[in-house]
N, C-alpha and C positions, 0 to 999 in steps of 0.2 A: 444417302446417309452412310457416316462411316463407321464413328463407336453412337449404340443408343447408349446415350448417357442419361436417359429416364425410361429404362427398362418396364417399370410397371405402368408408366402412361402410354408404351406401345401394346404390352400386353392386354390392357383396359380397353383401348380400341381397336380389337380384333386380332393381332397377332396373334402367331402359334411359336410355339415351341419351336416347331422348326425353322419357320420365317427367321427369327432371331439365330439360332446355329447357322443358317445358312449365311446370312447377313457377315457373322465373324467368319464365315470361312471366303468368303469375295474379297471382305479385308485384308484378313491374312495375305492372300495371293496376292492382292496389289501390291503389297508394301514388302514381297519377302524378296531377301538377298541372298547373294554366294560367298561367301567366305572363301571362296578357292578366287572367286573374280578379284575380290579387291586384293588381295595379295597379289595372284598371279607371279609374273617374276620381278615384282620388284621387290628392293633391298632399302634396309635402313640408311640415310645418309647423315642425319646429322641427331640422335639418341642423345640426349643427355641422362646424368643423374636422376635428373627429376621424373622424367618418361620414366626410368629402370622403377626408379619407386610407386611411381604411378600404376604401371603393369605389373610390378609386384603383389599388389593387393587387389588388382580386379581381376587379378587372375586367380586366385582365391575365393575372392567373394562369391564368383559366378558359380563356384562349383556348389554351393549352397542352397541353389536357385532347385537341383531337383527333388530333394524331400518337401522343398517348401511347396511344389507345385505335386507334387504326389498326394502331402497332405491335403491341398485344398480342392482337389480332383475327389478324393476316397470319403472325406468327410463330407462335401458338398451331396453324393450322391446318396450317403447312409442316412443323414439328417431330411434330405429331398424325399426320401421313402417313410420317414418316420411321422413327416407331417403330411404325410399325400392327403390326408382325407380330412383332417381339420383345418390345413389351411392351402389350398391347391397354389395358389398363386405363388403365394413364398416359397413351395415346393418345385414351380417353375422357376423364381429364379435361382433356386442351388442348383438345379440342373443346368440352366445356362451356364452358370460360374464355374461349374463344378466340369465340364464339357471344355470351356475354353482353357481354363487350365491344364487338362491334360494335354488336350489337343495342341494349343497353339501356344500357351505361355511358355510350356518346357521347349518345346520343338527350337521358339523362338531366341532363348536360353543357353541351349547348345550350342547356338554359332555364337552368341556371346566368350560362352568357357572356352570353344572352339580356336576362338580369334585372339584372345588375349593371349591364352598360353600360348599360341602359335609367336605371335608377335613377342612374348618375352625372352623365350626360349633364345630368338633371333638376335636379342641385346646381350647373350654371354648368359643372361642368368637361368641357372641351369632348373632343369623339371623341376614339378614339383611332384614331390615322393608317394609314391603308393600308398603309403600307409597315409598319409596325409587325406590322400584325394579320398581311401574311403572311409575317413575320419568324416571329413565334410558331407559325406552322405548318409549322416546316422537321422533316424528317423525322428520329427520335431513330435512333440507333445500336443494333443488334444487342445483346441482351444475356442471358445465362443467365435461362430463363424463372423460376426461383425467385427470382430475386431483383430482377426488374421487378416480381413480384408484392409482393414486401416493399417494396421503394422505393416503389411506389403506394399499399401502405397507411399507409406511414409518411407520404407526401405527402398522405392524405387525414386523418389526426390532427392534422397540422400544419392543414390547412384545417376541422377540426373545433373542435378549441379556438379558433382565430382568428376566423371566425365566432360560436360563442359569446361569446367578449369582446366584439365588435362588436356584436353584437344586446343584449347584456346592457348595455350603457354606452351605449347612442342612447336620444337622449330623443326621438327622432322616429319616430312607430309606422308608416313601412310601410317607412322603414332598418330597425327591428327586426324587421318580418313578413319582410321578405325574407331577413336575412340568416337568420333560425331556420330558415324553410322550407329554404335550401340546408345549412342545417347539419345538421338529419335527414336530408338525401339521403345526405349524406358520411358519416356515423354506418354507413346500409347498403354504402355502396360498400368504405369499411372492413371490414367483417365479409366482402364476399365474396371482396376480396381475398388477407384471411386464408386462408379456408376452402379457393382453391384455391391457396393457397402448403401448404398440410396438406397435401392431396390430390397433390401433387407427393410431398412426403415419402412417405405412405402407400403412395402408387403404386410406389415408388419410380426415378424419374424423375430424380430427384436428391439428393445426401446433405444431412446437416442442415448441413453447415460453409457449405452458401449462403445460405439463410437467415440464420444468425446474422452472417455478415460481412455483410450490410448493413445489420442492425440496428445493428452496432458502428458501421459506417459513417456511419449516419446520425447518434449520437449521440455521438460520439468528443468530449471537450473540447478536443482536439488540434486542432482544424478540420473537425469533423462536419458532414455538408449542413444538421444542422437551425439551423446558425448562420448560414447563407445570405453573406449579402454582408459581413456583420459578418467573415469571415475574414480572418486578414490574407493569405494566400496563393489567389489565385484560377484557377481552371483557364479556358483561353482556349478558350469553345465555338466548334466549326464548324459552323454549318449550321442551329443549334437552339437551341432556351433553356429552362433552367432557371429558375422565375420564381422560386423562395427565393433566387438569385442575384441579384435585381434589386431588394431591399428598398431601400427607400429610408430614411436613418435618422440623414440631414446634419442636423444643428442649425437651419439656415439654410432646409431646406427643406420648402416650404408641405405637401407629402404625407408628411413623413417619418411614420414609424410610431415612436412612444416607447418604450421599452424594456421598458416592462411590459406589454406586447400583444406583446413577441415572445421574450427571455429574461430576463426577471425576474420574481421570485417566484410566483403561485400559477398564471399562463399558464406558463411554461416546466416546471414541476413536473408540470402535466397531461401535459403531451406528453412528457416522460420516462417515467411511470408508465402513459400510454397504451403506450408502445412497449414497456415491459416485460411489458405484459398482453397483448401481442401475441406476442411472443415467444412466452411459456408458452401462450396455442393455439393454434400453428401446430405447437410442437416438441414441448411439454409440459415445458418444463425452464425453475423459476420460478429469475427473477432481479431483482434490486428494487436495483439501482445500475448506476453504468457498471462498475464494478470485477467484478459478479458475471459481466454480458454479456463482459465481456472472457475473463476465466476461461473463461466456455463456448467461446468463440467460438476460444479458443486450442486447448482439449482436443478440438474438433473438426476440427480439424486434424489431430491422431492418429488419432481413433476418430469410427465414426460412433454407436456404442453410447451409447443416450441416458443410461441408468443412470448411462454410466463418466463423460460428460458432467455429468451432476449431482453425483455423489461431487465431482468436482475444485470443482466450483462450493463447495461444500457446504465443502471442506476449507480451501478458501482463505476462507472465510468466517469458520471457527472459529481459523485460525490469525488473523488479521487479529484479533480479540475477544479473541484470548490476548496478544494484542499489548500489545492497549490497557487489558487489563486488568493 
């Protein structure tokens, strides 16, 4: 086994606490790399514009990656302690969640930030500023642990497909080694996010309507975060940054990112059908538009009954098809 992707059904029959730490730390070591190997001495040979833009912003984004895993390290363990004795189980999994993120999410995180900056730095464009990097390290805000969980994985789809585009469109082979090697990290870090956004439900820890409200959140065409700085209404952060807030995407400007590396046609389509595929395994209640996630995410508001969740999904589906037919 490599991620338990149904945490409480291991737990249930027999695991311990540490069975599972251990398990992520076997993981860990199969799958970990050098950041010094893949570089080693080689040189850029063929960097375009688009690579400079490309590493412009994930060499940003990752510096983001440590409050965020700070936070769900310190709160996983404060919350893990708060419910020890009303509900042990759900307290076992903040502790597992709560353990991998310090341990292996940041760890795994660092040769990300490690690697881009290294590799941008080597296209001409120059560090990025002190003041900046510990900008990016202001501490995030408190939040329902079900739903920092989806917000992460839904920020780690976002940098899954974006990566892929980049590595897949560089004609320059260690722009492309690098970006793929980080785009498999984010692939697992995804899936464990998931699996303890499940294991909250399971546990029950918390009802499903948190979950699906940030999935709605994240994809809303209203002003969802996956539309980043393209909003036209923007929230004035204090203290911390959102790096999908900081795209860059001015006509005029040397790093913008195009539109079809971030919502246009078969890049934006991933990351909506990523997030649908997410949804149904964390909750198990399939949805394949905004229109269906909304439906759910409404009916969970009444009920946390997955079933009654689906029916409504299901029925505003059929009505919509009699619609148009």
């Amino acid at each position: 086994m490599l991620i338990m992707t149904d945490i409480v059904k291991e737990l249930r029959a027999g695991a311990t606490l540490t069975d599972v730490l251990r398990a992520q730390h076997s993981y860990h070591e199969q799958r970990r790399w050098s950041s010094d190997e893949i570089f080693g001495r080689r040189r850029l040979t063929n960097a375009g514009q688009t690579d400079k833009a490309a590493l412009w912003h994930a060499a940003r984004a990752e510096l983001t990656t440590q409050p965020a895993g700070i936070r769900l390290a310190v709160d996983g363990v404060k919350l893990a302690n708060e419910i020890r004795e009303s509900n042990p189980l759900g307290s076992d999994v903040l502790h597992i969640a709560a353990a991998w993120s310090a341990r292996y999410w940041l760890e795994e995180e660092a040769h990300h930030e490690i690697s881009f900056g290294r590799l941008m730095e080597m296209t001409g464009i120059e560090a990025i500023e002190q003041e900046e990097v510990v900008e990016c390290r202001g501490p995030l805000p408190v939040d329902n642990y079900a739903r920092v969980c989806i917000l992460q994985a839904c920020v780690e789809i976002e940098a899954c497909v974006s990566y892929q585009h980049a590595a897949r469109t560089s004609k320059d082979e260690l722009v492309h080694d690098v970006f793929h090697t980080v785009m498999k990290d984010e692939v697992q870090h995804r899936q464990y996010f998931a699996a303890f956004a499940k294991a909250l439900l399971d546990s029950g820890v918390y009802p499903v309507k948190d979950v699906l409200s940030m999935a709605y959140t994240w994809i809303r065409p209203d002003g969802g975060e996956t539309f980043g700085s393209t909003r036209e209404a923007q929230t004035d952060r204090k203290g911390f940054v959102n790096w999908w807030e900081r795209v860059r995407t001015d006509e005029e400007d040397e790093f913008r990112l195009a539109d079809d590396a971030l919502h246009e046609g078969s890049v934006h389509a991933r990351k909506l059908s990523s997030v649908f595929a997410l949804v149904r395994e964390v909750t198990g209640i399939e949805t394949r538009s905004y229109e269906d996630l909304k439906r759910a995410y409404f009916a969970s508001l009444r009920t946390n009954d997955v079933d009654r969740i689906r029916s409504a999904v299901s029925r505003g589906t059929r009505s919509e098809a009699a619609l148009a037919g």
